[in-house]
Backbone bond lengths (Angstrom), bond angles and torsions (degrees), N, CA, C in turn:
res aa  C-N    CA-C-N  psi(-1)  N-CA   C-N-CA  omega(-1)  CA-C   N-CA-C  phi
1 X - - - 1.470 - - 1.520 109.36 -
2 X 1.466 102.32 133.69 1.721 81.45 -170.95 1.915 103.42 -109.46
3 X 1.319 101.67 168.40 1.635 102.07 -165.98 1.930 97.78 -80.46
4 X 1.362 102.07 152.28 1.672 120.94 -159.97 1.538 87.88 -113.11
5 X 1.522 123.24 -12.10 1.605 97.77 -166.99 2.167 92.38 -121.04
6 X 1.424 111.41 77.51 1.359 96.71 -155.65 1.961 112.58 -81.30
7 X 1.369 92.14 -26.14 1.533 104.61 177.88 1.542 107.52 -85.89
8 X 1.412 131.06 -25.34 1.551 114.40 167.75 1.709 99.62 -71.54
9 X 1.302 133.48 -36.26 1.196 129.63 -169.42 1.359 116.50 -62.23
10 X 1.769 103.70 -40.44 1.839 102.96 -176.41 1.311 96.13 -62.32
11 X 1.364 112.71 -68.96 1.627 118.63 -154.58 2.198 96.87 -41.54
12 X 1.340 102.72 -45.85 1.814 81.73 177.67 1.094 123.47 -80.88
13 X 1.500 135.54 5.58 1.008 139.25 175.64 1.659 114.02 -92.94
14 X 1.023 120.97 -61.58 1.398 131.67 143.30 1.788 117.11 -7.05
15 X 1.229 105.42 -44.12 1.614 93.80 168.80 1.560 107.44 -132.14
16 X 1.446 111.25 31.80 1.356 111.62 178.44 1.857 102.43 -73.10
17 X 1.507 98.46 -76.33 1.800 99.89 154.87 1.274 120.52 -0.76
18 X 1.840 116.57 79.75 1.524 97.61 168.07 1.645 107.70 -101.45
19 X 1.039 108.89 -167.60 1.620 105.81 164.46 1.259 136.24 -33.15
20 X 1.555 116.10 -47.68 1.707 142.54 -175.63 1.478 77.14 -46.15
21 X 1.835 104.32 -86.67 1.451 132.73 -152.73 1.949 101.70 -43.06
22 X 1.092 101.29 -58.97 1.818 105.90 160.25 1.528 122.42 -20.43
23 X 0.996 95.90 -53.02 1.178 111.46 -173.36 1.375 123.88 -72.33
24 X 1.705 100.62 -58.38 1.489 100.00 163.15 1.465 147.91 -66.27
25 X 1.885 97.55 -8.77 1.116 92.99 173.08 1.408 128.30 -88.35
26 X 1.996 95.67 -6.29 1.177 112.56 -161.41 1.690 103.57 -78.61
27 X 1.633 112.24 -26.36 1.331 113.73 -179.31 1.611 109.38 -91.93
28 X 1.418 118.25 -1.87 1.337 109.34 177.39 1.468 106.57 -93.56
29 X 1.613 137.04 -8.96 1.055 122.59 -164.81 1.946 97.57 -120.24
30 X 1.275 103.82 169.28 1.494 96.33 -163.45 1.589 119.25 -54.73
31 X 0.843 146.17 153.26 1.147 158.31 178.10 1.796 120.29 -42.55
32 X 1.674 101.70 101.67 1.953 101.29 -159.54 1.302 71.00 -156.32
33 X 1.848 93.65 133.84 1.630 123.86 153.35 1.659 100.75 -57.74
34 X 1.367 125.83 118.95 1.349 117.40 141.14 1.608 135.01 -107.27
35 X 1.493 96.92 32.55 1.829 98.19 -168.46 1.855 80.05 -101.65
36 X 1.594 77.87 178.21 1.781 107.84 -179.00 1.404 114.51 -83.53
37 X 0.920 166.94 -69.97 1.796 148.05 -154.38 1.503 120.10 100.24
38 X 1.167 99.70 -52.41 1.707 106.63 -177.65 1.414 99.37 -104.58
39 X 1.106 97.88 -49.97 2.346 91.00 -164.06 1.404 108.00 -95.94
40 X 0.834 111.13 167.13 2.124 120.30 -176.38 1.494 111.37 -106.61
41 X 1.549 139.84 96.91 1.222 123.82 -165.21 1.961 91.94 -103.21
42 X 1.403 75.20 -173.88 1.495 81.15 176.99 1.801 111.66 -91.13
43 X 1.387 98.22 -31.51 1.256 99.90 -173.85 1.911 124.65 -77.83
44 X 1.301 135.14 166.39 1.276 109.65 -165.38 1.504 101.65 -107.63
45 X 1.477 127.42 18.44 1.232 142.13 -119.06 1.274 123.60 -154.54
46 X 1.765 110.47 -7.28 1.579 115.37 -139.35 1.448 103.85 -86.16
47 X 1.391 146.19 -20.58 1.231 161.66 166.48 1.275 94.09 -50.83
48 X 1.859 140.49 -69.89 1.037 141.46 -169.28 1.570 111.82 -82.54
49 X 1.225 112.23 -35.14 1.762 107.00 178.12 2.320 107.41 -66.59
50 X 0.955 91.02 -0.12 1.288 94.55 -176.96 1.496 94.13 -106.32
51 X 1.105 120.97 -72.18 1.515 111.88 -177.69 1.169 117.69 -40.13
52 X 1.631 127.51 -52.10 1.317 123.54 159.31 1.584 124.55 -23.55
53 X 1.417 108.61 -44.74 1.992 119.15 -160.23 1.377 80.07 -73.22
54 X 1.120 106.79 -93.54 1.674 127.60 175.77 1.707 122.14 -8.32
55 X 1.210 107.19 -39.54 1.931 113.87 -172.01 1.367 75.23 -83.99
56 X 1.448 138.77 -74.79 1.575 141.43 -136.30 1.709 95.04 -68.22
57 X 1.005 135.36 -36.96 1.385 149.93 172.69 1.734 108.72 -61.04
58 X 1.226 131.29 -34.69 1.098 148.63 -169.62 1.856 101.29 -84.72
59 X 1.563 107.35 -50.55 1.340 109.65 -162.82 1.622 106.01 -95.00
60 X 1.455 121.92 -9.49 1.163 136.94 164.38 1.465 117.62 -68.75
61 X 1.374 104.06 -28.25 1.755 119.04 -177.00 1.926 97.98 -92.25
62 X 0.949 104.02 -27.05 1.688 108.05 -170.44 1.438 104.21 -80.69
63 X 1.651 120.54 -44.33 1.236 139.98 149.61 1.755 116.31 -10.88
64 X 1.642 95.20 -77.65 1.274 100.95 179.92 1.549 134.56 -48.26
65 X 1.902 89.05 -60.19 1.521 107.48 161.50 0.963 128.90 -45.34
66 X 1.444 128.15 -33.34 1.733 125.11 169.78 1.610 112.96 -130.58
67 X 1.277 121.69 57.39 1.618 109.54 173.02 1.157 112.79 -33.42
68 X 1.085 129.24 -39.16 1.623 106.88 -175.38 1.487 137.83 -66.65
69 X 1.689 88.81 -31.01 1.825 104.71 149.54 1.466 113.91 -88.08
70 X 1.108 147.68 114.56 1.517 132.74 -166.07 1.760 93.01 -114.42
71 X 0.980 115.98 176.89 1.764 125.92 -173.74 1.454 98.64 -151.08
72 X 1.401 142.24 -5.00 1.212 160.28 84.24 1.035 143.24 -17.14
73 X 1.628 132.41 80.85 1.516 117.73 -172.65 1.767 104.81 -134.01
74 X 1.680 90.09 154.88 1.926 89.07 135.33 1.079 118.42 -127.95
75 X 1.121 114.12 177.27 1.657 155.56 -143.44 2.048 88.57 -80.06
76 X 1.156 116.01 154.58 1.367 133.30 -171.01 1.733 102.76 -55.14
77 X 1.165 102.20 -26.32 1.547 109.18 -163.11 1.812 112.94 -122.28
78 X 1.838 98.56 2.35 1.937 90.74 151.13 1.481 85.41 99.05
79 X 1.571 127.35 -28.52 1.419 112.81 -151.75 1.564 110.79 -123.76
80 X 1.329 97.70 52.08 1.420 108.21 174.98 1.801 111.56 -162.41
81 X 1.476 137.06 168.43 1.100 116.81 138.34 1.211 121.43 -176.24
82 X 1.532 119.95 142.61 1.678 130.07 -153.67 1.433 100.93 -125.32
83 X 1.474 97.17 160.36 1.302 116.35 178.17 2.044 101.23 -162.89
84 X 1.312 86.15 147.38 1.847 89.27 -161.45 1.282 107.48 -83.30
85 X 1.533 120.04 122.03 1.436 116.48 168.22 1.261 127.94 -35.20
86 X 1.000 108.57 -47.37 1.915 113.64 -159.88 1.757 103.01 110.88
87 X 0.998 101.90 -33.22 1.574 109.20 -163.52 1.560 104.08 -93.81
88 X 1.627 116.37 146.66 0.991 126.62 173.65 1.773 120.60 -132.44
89 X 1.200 113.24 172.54 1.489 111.56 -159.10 1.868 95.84 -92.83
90 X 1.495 113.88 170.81 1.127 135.29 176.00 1.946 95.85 -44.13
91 X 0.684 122.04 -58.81 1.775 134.12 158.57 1.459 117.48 -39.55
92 X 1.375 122.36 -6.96 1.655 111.25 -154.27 1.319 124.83 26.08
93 X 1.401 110.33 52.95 1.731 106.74 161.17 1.931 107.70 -111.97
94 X 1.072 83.83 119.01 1.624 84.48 -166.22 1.839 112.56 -74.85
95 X 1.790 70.53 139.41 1.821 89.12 -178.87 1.688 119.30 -89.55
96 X 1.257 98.98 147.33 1.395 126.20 -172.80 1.521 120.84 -113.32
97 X 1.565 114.29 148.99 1.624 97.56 -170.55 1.690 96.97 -121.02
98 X 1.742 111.00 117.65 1.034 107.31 -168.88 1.738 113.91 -119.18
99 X 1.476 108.45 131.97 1.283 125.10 -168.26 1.594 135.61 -109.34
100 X 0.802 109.48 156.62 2.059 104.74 -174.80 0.959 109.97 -106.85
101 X 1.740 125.71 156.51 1.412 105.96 141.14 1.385 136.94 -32.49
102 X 1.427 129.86 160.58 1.492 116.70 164.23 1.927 102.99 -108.29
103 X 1.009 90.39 124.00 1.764 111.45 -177.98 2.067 100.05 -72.21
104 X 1.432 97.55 -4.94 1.986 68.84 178.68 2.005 94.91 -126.50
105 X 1.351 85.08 135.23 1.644 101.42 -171.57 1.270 114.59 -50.60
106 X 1.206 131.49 -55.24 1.578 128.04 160.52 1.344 132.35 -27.35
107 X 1.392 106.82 -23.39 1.796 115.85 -165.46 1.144 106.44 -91.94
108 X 1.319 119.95 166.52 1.679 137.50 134.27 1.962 107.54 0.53
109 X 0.864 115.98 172.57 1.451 109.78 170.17 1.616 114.08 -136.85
110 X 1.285 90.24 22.92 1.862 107.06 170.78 1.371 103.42 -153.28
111 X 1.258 118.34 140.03 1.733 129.75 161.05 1.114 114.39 -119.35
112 X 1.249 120.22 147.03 1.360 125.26 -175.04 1.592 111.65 -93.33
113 X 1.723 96.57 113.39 1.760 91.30 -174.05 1.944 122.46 -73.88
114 X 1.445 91.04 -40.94 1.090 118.24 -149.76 1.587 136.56 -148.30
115 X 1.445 148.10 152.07 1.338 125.00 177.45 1.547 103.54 -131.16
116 X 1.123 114.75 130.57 1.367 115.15 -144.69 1.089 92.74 -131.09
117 X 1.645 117.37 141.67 1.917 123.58 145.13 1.089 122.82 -78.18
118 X 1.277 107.39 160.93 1.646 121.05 -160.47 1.489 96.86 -58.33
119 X 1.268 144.71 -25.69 1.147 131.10 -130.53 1.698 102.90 -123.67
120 X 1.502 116.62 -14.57 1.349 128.23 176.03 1.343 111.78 -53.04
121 X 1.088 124.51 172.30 1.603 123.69 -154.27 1.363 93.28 -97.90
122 X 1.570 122.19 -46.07 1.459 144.31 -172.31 1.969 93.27 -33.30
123 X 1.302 110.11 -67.58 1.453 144.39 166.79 1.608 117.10 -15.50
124 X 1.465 114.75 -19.23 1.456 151.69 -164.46 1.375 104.66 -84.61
125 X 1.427 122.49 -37.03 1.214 127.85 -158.92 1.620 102.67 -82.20
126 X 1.516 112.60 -24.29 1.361 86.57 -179.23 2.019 107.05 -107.73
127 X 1.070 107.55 164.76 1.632 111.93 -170.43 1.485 110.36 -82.30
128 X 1.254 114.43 -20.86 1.368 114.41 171.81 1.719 112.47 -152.53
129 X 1.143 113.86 148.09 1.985 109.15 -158.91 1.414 97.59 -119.92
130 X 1.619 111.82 110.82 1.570 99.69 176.14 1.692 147.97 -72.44
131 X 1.397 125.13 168.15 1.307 102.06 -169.68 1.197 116.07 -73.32
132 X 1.386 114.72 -169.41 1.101 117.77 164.68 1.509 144.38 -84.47
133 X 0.870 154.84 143.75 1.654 142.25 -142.79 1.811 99.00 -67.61
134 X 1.430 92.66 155.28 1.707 98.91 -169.08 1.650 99.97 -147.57
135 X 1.907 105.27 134.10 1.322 87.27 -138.78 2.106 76.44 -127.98
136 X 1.129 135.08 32.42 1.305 128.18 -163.30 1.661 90.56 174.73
137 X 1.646 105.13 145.81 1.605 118.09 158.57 1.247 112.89 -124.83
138 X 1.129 143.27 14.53 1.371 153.01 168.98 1.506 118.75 -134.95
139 X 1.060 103.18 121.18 1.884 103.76 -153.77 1.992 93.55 -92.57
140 X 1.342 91.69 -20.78 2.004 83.36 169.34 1.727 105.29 -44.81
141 X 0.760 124.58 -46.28 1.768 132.85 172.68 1.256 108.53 -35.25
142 X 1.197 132.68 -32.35 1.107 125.05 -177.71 1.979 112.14 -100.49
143 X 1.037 109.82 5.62 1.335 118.18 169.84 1.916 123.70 -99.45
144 X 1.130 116.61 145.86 1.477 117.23 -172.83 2.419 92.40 -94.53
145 X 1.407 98.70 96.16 1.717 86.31 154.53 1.154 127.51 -83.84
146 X 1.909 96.90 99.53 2.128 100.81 170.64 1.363 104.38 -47.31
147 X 1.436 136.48 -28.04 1.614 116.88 179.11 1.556 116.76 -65.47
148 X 0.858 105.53 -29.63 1.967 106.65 158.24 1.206 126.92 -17.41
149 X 1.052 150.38 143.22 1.820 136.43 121.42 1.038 113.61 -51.10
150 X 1.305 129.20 127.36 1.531 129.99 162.98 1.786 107.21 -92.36
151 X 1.466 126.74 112.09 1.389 127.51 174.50 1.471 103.74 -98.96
152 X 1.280 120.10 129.37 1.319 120.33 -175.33 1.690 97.27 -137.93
153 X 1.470 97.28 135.08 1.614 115.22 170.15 1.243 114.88 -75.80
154 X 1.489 126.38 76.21 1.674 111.03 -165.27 1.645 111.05 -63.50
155 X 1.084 102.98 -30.06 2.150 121.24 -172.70 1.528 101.00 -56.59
156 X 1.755 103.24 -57.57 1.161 90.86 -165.67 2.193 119.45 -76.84
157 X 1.120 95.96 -26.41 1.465 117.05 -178.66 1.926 88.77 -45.58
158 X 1.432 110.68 -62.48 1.210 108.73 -162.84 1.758 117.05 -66.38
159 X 0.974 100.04 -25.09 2.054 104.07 -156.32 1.774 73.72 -97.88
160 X 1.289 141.73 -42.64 1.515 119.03 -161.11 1.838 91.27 -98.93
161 X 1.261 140.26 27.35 1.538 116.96 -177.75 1.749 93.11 -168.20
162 X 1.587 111.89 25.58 1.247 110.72 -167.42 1.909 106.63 -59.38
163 X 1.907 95.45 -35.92 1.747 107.36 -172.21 1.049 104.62 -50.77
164 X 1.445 126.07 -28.72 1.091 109.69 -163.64 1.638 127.55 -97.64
165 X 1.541 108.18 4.19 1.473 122.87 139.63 1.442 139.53 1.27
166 X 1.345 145.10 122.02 1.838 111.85 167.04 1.430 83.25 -98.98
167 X 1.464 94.16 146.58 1.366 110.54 139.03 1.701 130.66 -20.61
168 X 1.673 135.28 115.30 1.718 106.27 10.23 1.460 101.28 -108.23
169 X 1.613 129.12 60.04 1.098 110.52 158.05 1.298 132.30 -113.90
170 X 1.627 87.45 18.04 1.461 96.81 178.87 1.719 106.45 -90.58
171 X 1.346 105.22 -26.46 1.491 103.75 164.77 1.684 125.23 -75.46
172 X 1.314 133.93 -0.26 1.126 140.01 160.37 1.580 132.92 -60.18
173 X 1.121 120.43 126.94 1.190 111.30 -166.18 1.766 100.97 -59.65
174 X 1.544 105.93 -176.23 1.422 128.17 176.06 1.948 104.73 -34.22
175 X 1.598 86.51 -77.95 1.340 111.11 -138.31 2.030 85.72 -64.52
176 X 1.121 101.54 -37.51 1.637 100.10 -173.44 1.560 129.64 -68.09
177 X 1.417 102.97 -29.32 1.534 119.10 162.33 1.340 108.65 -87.94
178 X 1.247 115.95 -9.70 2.231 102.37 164.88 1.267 110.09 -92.50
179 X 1.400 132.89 15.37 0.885 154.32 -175.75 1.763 111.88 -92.09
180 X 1.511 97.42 -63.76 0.942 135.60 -148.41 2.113 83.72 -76.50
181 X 1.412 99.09 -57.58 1.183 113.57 -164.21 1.746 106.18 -74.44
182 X 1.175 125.43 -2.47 1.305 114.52 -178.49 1.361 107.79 -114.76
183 X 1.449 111.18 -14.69 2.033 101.49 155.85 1.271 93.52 -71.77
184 X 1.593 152.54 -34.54 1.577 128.96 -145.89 1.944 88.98 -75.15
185 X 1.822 111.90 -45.93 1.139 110.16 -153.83 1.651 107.62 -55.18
186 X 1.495 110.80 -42.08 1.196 114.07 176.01 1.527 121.08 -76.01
187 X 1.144 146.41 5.85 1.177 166.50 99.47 1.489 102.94 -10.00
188 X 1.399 124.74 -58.31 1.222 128.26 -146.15 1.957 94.23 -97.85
189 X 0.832 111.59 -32.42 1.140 120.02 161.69 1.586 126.28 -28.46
190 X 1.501 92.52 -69.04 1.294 135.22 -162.72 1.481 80.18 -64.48
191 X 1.218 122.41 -67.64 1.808 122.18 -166.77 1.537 114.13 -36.63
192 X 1.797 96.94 -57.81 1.078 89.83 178.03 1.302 140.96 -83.49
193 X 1.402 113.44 22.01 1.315 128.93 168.58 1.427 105.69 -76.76
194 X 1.496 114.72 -60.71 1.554 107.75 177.26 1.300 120.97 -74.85
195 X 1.357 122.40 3.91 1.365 101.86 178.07 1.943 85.74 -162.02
196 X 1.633 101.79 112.29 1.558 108.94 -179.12 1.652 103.09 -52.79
197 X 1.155 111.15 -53.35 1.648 116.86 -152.71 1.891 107.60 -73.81
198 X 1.379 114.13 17.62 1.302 120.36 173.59 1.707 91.35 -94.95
199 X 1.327 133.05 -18.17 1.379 131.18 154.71 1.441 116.88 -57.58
200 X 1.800 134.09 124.91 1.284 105.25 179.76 1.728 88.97 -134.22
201 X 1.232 104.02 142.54 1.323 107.63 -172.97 1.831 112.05 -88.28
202 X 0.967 107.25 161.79 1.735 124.04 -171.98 1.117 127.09 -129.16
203 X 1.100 162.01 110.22 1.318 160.93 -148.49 1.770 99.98 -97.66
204 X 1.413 128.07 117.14 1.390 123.04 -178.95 1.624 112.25 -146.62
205 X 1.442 118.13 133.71 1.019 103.78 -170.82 1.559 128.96 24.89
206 X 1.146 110.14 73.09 1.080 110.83 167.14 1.660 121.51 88.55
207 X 1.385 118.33 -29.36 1.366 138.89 -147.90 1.418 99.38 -123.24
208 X 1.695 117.44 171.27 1.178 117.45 -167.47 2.128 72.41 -126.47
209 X 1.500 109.64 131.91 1.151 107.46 144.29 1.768 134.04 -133.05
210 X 0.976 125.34 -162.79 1.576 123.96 -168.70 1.399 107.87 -112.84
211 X 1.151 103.54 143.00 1.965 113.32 174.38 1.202 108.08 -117.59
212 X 1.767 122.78 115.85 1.304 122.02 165.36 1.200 114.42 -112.52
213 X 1.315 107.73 139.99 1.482 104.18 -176.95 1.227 140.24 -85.80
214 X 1.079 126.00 138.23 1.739 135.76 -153.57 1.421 107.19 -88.64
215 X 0.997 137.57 102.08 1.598 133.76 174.32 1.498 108.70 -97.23
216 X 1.116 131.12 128.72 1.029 131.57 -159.74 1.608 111.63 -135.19
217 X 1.260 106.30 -46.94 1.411 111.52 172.51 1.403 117.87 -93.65
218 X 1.432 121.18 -59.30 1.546 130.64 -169.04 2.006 95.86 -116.79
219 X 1.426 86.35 153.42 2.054 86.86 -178.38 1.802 78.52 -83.58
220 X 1.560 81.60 169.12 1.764 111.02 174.03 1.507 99.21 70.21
221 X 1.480 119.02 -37.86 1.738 107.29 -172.02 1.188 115.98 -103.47
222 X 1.730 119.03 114.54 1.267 128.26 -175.80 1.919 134.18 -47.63
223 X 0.801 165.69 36.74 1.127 156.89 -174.36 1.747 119.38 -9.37
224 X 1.093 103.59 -72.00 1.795 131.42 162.54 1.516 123.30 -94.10
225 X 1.586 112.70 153.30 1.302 106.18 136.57 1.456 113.48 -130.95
226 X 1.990 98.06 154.32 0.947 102.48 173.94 1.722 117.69 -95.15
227 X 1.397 101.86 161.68 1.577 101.45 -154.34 1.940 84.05 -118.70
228 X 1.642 105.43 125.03 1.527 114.38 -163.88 1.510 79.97 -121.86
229 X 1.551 120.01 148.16 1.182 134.11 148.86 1.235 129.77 -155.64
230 X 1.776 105.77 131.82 1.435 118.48 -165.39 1.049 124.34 -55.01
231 X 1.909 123.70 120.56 1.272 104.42 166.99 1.559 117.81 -106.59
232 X 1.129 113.89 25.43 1.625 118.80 -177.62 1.463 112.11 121.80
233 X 1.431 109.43 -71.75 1.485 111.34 -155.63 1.489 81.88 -95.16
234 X 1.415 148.60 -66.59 1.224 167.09 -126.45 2.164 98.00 -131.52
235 X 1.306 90.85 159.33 1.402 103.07 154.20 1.951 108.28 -137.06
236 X 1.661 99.79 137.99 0.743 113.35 -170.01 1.704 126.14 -106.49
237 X 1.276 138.79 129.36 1.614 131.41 -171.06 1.632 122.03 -139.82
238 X 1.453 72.00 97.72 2.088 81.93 -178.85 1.289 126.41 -109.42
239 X 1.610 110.13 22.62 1.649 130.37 166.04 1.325 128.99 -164.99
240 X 0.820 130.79 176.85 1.815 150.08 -135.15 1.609 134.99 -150.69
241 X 0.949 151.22 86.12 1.285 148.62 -125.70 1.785 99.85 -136.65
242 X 1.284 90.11 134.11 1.700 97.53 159.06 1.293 125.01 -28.12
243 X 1.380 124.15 168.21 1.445 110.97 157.14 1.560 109.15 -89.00
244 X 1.153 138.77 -11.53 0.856 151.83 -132.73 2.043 87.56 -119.85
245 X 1.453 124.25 -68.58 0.806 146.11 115.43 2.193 103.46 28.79
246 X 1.437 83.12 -86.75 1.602 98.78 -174.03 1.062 100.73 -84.27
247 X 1.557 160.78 -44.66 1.384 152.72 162.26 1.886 103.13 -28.42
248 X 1.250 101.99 -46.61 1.624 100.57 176.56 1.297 119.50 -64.44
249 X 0.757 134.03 -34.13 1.393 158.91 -145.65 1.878 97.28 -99.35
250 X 1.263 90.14 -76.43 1.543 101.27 -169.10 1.859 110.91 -51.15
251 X 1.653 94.42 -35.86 1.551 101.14 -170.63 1.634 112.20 -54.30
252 X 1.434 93.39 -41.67 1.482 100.95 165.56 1.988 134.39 -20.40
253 X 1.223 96.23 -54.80 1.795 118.84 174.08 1.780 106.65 -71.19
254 X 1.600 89.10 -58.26 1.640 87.35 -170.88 1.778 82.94 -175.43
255 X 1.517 88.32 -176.56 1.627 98.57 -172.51 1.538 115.83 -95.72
256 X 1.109 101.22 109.00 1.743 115.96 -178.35 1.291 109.49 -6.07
257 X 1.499 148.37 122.92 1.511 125.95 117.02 1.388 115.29 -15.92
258 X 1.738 108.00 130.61 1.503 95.84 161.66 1.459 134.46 -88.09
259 X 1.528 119.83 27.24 1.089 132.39 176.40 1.696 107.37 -30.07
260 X 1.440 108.51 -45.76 1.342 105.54 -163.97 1.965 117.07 -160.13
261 X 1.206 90.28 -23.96 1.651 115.86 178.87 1.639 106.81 -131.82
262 X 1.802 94.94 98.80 1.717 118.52 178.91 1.698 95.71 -138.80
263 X 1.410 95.47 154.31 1.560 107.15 173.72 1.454 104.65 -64.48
C-alpha cells in the first residue's frame, strides 16, 4: 500500500532523526565513520543525518514516479510504515525505518518508532518490504572515459568556489592559482587513467556525476574534488567541492573507496 500523504511525511521525517535515533542506527548498521574531518559540526552524525534526508528524498521521488513499485509503504493494515535504508547491519541484513501513526492531532502524522532488520518479527506486518532507492540504469556512469575530452572552466571553478581553497591558495591571486589548478586537473586525469576507481561517482540533481581528485599540495593527497559530468560526446567541469563536501555527496551511492575520499 503506498503512503497518500508523501510531502507531510518527508518534511517529518527529515527532522524526526534526533541524536538518540542517530545514534542507534549508527550502532545497528555495520561499522562506518559518519563524522566530518575538516569542519566541526554540531551534530555527531552529519555524514549519516544527510544520507538519511537525501535516500528518503530519493525514494519519495521514485514513489511518485512509479506507484506501482512504491519504496514507501504501509503495513497490510494502514498502521505501520517502512522504507529501506540502504544500510545494512554487521550481518548484511538490511535495515529498515519503521513508523506509527502519530496519536496526537497537532503532529506529523507518522513518528518514527524504530530501525529495524529485515528479519524482526515487527517487519511481518507488511506483505512485501521495499527496495532500496536506485539512482542509475547504466553502470558505464559510474566510470571516468580517458577517451573523452575533458573541458574544464578553470576561471569559473576559481572566482565561484575560491572559499573553498586551503590555505595558501586561497590567498593567491586568480591567474596564479589557475595555474596551479590546471597541472592538479591534469594530474588528476592521469590518476584516473591508471586506476578507474580514483573516479568516484555522486548522485546530483538528478544525475550521476564523477569526483576527481585535486592534489594541490602533496601527490596522492587530495585537497579538492573536482566534480566532472558527462555530456555525451565530452565531459564537462565547472566546480569543486570539499572533501568533506564530496564524502557527502559520494556517501550517497555507496561508501567511497578510500583511494582518496574517506571520512
Amino acid at each position: 500500500m503506498t503512503l497518500t500523504n508523501l510531502p507531510e511525511l518527508l518534511r517529518d521525517l527529515i527532522h524526526i532523526p534526533t541524536p538518540a535515533r542517530l545514534e542507534e542506527l549508527a550502532q545497528l548498521a555495520e561499522p562506518e565513520d559518519w563524522s566530518y574531518q575538516h569542519v566541526r559540526t554540531q551534530e555527531q552524525y552529519p555524514v549519516l543525518l544527510n544520507y538519511l534526508r537525501y535516500t528518503y528524498k530519493r525514494l519519495a521521488e521514485e514513489t511518485r514516479q512509479r506507484p506501482h513499485q512504491p519504496k514507501i509503504v504501509t503495513s497490510d493494515d494502514g498502521q505501520a510504515m517502512t522504507f529501506n535504508t540502504g544500510l545494512v547491519t554487521p550481518n548484511q541484513e538490511a535495515i529498515y525505518a519503521f513508523a506509527a501513526p502519530n496519536q496526537r492531532p497537532d503532529a506529523q502524522p507518522w513518528f518514527l518508532v524504530s530501525w529495524s532488520r529485515r528479519g524482526e518479527m515487527r517487519m511481518n506486518a507488511f506483505s512485501a518490504l521495499p527496495e532500496m532507492a536506485h539512482y542509475f540504469d547504466d553502470p558505464a556512469v559510474l566510470v571516468f572515459d580517458h577517451r573523452k575530452e575533458l573541458r574544464t572552466n578553470v576561471e569559473h571553478i576559481i572566482s565561484d568556489n575560491k572559499e573553498r581553497f586551503p590555505d595558501p591558495y586561497r590567498q593567491m591571486d586568480n591567474y596564479q592559482l589557475q595555474t596551479f589548478l590546471q597541472g592538479a586537473i591534469m594530474n588528476a586525469v592521469e590518476r584516473v587513467r591508471r586506476n578507474y576507481k580514483a573516479a568516484i561517482p555522486q548522485y546530483y540533481w538528478g544525475r550521476v556525476q564523477l569526483l576527481l581528485p585535486l592534489c594541490l599540495t602533496r601527490p596522492g593527497v587530495a585537497d579538492l574534488a573536482l566534480v566532472v559530468e558527462d555530456l555525451g560526446a565530452f565531459y564537462r567541469a565547472s566546480t569543486c567541492l570539499t572533501l568533506d563536501m564530496a564524502y557527502n555527496n559520494a556517501r550517497q551511492l555507496a561508501r567511497p573507496d578510500r583511494d582518496w575520499l574517506h571520512p
